[in-house]
FIMI-345917 format. One record per residue (C-alpha): residue number from 1; residue in one letter; x, y, z. Coordinates in nm, 3 decimals, m for minus. Layout:
REM FIMI-345917
DOLO     n   res         x         y         z
DOLO   NUM     A         X         Y         Z
...
END
This chain:
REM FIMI-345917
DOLO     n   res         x         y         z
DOLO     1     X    m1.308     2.721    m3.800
DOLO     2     X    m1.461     2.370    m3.867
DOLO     3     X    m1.081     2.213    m3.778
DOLO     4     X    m1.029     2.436    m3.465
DOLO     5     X    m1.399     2.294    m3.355
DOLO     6     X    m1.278     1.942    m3.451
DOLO     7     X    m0.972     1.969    m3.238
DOLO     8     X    m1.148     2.102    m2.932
DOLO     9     X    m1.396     1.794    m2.948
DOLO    10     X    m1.090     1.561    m2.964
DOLO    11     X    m0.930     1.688    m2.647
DOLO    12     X    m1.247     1.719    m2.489
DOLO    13     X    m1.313     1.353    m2.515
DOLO    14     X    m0.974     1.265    m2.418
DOLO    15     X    m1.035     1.445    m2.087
DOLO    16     X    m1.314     1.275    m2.060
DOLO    17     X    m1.191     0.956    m2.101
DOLO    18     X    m0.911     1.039    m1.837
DOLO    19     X    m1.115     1.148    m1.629
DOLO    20     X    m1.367     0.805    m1.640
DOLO    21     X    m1.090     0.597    m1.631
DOLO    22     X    m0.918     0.792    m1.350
DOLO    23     X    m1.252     0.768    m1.113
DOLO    24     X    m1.265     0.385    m1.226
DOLO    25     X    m0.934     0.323    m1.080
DOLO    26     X    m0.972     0.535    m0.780
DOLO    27     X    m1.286     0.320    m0.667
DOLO    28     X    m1.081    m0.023    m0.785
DOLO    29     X    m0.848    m0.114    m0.464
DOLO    30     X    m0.519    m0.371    m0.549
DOLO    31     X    m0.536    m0.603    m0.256
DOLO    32     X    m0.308    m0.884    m0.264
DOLO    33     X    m0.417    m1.276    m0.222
DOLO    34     X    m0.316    m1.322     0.166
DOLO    35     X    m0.509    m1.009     0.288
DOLO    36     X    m0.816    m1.106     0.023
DOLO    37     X    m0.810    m1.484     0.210
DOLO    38     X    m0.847    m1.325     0.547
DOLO    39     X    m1.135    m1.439     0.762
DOLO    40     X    m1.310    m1.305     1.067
DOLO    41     X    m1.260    m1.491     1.379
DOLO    42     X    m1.581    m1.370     1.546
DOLO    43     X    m1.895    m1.532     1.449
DOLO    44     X    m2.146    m1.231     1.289
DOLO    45     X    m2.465    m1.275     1.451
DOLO    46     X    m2.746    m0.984     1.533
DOLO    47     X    m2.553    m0.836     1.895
DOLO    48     X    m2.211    m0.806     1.679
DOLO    49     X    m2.442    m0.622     1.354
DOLO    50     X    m2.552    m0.435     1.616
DOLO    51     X    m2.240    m0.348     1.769
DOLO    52     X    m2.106    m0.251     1.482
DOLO    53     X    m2.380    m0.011     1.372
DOLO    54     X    m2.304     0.153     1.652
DOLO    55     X    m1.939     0.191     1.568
DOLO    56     X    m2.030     0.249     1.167
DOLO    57     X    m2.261     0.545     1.287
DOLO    58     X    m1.959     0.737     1.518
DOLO    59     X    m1.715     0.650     1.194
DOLO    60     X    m1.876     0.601     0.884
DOLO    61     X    m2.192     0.749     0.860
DOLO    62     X    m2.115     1.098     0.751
DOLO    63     X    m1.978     1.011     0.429
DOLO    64     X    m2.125     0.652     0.357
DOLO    65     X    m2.501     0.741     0.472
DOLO    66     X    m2.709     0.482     0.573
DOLO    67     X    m2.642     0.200     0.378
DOLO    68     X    m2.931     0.108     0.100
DOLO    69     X    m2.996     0.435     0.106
DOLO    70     X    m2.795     0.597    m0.162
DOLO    71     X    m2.783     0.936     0.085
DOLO    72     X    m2.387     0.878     0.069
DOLO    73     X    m2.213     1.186     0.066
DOLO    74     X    m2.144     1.256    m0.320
DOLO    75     X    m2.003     1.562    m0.288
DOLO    76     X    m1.671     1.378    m0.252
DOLO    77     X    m1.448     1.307    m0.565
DOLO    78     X    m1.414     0.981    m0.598
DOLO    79     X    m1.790     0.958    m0.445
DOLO    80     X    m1.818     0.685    m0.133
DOLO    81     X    m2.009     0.370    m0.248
DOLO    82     X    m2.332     0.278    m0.094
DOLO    83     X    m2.195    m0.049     0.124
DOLO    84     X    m2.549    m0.247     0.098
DOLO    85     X    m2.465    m0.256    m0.300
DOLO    86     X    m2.325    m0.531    m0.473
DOLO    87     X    m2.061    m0.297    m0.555
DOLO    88     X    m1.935    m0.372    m0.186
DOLO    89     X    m2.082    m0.690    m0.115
DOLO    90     X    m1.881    m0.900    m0.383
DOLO    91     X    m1.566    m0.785    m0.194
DOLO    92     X    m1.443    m1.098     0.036
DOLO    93     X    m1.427    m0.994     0.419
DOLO    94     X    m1.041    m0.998     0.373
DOLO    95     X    m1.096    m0.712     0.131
DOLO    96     X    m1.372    m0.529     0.306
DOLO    97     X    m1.114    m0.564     0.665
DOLO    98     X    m0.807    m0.415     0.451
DOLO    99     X    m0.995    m0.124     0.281
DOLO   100     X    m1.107    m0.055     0.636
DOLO   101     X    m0.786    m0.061     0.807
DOLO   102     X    m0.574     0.070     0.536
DOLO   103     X    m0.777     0.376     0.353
DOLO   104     X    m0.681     0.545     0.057
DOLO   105     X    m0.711     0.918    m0.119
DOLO   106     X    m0.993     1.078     0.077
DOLO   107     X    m1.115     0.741     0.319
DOLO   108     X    m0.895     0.797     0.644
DOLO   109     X    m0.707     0.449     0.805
DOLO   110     X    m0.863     0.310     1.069
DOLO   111     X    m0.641     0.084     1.160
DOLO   112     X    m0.523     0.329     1.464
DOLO   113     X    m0.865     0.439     1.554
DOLO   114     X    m1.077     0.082     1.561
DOLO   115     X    m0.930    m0.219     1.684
DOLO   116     X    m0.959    m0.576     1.509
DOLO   117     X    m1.245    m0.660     1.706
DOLO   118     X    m1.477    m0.373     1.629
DOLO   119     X    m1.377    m0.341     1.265
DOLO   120     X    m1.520    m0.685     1.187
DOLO   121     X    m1.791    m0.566     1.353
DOLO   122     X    m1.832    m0.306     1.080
DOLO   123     X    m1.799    m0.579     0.827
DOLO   124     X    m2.075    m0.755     1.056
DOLO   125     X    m2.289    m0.446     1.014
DOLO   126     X    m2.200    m0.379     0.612
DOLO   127     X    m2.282    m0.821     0.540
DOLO   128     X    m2.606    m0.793     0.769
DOLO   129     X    m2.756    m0.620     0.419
DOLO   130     X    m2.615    m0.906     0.214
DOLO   131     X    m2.922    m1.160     0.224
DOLO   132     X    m2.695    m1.418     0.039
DOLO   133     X    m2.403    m1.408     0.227
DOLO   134     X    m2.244    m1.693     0.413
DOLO   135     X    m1.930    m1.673     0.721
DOLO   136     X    m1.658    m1.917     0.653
DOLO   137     X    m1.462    m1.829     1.008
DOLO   138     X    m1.124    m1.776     1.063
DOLO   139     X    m0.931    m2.133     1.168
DOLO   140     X    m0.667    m1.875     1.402
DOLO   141     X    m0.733    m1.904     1.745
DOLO   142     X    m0.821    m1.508     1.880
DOLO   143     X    m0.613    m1.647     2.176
DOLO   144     X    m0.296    m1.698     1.972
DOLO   145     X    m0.207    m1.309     2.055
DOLO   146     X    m0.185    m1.396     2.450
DOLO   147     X     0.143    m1.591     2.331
DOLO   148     X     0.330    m1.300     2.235
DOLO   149     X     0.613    m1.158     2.402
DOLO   150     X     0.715    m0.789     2.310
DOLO   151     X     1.044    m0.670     2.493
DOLO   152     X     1.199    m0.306     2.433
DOLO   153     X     1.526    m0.117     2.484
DOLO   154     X     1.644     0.173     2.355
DOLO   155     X     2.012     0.232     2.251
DOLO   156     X     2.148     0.588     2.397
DOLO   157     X     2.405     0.599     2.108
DOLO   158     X     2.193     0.595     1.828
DOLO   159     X     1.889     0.718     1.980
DOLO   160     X     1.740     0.458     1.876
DOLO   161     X     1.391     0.227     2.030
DOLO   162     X     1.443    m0.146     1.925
DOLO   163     X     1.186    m0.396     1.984
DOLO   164     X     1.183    m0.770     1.999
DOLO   165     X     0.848    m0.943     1.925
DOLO   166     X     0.845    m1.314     1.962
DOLO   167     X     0.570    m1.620     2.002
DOLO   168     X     0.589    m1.859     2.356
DOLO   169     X     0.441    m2.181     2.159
DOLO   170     X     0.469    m2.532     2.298
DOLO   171     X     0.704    m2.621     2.003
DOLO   172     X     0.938    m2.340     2.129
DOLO   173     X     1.024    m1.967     2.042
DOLO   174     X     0.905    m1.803     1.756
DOLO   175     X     1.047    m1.509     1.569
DOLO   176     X     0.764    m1.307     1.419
DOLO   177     X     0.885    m1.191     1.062
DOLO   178     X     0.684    m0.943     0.906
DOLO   179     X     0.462    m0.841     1.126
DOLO   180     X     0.341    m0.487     1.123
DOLO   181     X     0.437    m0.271     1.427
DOLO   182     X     0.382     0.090     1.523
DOLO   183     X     0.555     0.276     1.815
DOLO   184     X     0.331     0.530     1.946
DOLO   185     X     0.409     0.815     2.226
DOLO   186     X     0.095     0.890     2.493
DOLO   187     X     0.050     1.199     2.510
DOLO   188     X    m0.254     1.444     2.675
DOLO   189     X    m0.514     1.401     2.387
DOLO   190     X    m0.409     1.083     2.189
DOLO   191     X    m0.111     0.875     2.085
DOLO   192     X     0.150     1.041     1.877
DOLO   193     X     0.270     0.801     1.643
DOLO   194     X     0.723     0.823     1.641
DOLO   195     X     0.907     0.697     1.299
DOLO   196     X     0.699     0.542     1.019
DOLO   197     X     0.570     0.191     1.013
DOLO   198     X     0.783    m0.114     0.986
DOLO   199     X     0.796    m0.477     0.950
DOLO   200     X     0.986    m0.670     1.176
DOLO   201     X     1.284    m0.895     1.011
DOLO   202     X     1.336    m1.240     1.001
DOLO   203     X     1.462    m1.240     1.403
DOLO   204     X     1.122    m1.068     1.519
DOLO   205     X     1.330    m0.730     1.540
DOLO   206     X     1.207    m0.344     1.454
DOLO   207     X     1.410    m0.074     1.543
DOLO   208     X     1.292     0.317     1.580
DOLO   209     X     1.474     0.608     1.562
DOLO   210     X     1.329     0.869     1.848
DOLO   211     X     1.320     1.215     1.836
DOLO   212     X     1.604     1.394     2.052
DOLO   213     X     1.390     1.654     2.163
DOLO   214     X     1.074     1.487     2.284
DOLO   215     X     1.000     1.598     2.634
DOLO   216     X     0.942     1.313     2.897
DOLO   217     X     0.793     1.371     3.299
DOLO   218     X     0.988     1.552     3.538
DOLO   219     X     1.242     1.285     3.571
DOLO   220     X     1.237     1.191     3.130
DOLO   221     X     1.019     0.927     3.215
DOLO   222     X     0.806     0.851     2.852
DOLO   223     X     0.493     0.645     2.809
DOLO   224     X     0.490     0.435     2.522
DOLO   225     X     0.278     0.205     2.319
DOLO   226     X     0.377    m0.105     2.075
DOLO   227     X     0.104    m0.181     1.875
DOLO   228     X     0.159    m0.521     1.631
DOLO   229     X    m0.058    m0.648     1.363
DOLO   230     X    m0.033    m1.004     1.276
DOLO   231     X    m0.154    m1.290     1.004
DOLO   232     X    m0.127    m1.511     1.250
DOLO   233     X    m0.138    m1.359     1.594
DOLO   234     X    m0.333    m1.095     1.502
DOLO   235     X    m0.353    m0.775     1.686
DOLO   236     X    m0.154    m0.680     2.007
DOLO   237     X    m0.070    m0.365     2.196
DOLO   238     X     0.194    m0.327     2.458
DOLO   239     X     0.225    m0.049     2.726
DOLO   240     X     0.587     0.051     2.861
DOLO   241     X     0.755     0.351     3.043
DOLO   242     X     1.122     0.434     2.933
DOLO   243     X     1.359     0.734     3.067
DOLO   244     X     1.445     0.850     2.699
DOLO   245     X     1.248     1.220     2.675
DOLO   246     X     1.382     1.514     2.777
DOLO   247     X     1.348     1.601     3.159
DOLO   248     X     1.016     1.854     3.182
DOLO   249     X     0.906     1.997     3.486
DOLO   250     X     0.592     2.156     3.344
DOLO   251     X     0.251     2.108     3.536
DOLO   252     X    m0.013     1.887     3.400
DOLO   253     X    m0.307     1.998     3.195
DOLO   254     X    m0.522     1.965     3.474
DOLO   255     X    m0.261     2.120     3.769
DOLO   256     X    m0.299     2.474     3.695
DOLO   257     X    m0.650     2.691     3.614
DOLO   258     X    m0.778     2.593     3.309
DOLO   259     X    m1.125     2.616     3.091
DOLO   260     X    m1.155     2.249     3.145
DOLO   261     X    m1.085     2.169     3.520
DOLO   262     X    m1.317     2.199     3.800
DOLO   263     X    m1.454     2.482     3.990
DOLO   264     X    m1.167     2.494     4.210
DOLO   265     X    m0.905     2.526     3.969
DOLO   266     X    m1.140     2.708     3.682
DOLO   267     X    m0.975     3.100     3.579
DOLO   268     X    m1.149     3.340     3.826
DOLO   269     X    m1.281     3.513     3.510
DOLO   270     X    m1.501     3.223     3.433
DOLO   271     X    m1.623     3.164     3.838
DOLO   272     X    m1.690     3.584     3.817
DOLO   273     X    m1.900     3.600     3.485
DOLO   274     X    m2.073     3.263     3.559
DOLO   275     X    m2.202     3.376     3.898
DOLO   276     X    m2.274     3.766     3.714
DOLO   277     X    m2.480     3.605     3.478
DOLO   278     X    m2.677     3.377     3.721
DOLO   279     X    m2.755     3.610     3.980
DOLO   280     X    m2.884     3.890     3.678
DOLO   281     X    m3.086     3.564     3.577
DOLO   282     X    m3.229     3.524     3.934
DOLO   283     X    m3.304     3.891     3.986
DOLO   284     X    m3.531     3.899     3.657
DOLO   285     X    m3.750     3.594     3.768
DOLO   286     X    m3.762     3.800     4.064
DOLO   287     X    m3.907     4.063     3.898
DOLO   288     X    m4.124     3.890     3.677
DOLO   289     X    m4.303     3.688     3.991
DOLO   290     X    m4.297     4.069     4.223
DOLO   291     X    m4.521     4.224     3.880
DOLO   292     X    m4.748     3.937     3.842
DOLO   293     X    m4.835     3.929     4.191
DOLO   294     X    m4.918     4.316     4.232
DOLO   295     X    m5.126     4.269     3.894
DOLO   296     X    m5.298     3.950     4.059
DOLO   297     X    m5.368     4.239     4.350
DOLO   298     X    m5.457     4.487     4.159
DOLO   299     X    m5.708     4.261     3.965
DOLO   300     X    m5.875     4.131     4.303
DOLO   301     X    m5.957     4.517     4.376
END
């Protein structure tokens, strides 16, 4: 009995050590030297703090809480950190801007739903707590991404969507190898994201492959988005209509009756029960203002 109780204390505190090692490691992110070295290139003042409180509330807030606060939502396994602590604050901004964008386990990406721009204004908001902490700025000119050139075809054959990304710089053309790009689809309530994402090779090429079955417009037409993410160019997005879905001659959300349209196109259901309900409404305050004014009579005999 004493050996049985021996054993189950052994494999209890291996568990336990598992288990304390395992929630170390998920809270210790591997983030290589280039994306630790990367700098902001807006200046953090008090508007871009600001701004970016405003975009921390919408995004962050519900599981971070207010930061220096410890009201982070610890419910969650492994628990958010409080990003006022020095837990947080010792990461460099190139950390803080990856961990951000990238996600892991239970923290979503963001790289799809912020821009650039507004998650360094998080990081803004997150180093306003940071009494100590100083901005070394980004030498990369923010206008380096108006020199890029993103050109698109798509090969019938293969069914395939290859894109060409290069830099216009006074020194000539430049290829832009390994840089990040998404293709996304537009479609009625966000972008639909087609293929995984790749890094271009060493001539600035990506190539796709695109569903067969995708429906396009009436005449195939489909909207598309290239978004890039670059060391050095940083973030661009590119808009572009190809005739590669499949021909759809369906109305549009907001063609036909619908919950969400307006009065003249709402389901007659919804006109009949609105106006039911607003004219039993009326006929009640009717009623109400006919009693008290024959009690207000009465009263005066």
């Amino acid at each position: 009995m004493f050996r049985k109780n021996i054993y189950k204390k052994f494999y209890l505190s291996i568990l336990i050590t598992f288990f304390f090692f395992g929630q170390l490691y998920a809270q210790k992110w591997d983030v290589t030297a280039d994306k630790k070295a990367k700098k902001s290139f807006i200046k953090f003042d008090k508007n871009t703090a600001k701004e970016g409180e405003t975009i921390y509330t919408k995004n962050c807030k519900t599981c971070h809480g207010n930061p220096g606060k410890g009201d982070f939502l610890i419910t969650l396994k492994p628990h958010p950190v409080d990003l006022a602590s020095s837990t947080t604050q010792k990461y460099t901004d190139g950390d803080l801007f990856y961990i951000i964008s990238t996600g892991r386990q239970i923290m979503p990406s963001f790289k799809n739903v912020l821009s650039e721009d507004e998650r360094w204004k998080v990081i803004s908001f997150i180093r306003s707590f940071n009494k100590t902490y100083i901005q070394v700025l980004s030498l990369t000119d923010p206008n380096k991404s108006k020199l890029v050139n993103i050109t698109m075809d798509f090969d019938s054959i293969s069914n395939k969507v290859n894109v060409m990304i290069k830099a216009n710089e006074k020194t000539g053309v430049v290829n832009l190898k390994d840089a990040e790009v998404l293709l996304f689809v537009n479609r009625y309530f966000g972008k639909m994201q087609i293929d995984k994402t790749i890094r271009t090779n060493n001539e600035g090429k990506v190539t796709f492959s695109f569903p067969k079955d995708l429906p396009g417009d009436k005449t195939g037409m489909v909207d598309l988005t290239i978004k890039v993410n670059d060391d050095n160019y940083g973030e661009i997005e590119s808009q572009n209509k190809l005739k590669i879905g499949i021909p759809t001659d369906k109305p549009g959300l907001n063609e036909k009756r619908a919950i969400w349209n307006v009065v003249n196109k709402a389901p007659f259901w919804i006109i009949i029960t609105f106006t039911s309900i607003l004219l039993v409404v009326m006929f009640f305050l009717g009623y109400i203002l006919y009693s008290l004014f024959k009690i207000r009579k009465i009263g005066a005999v």
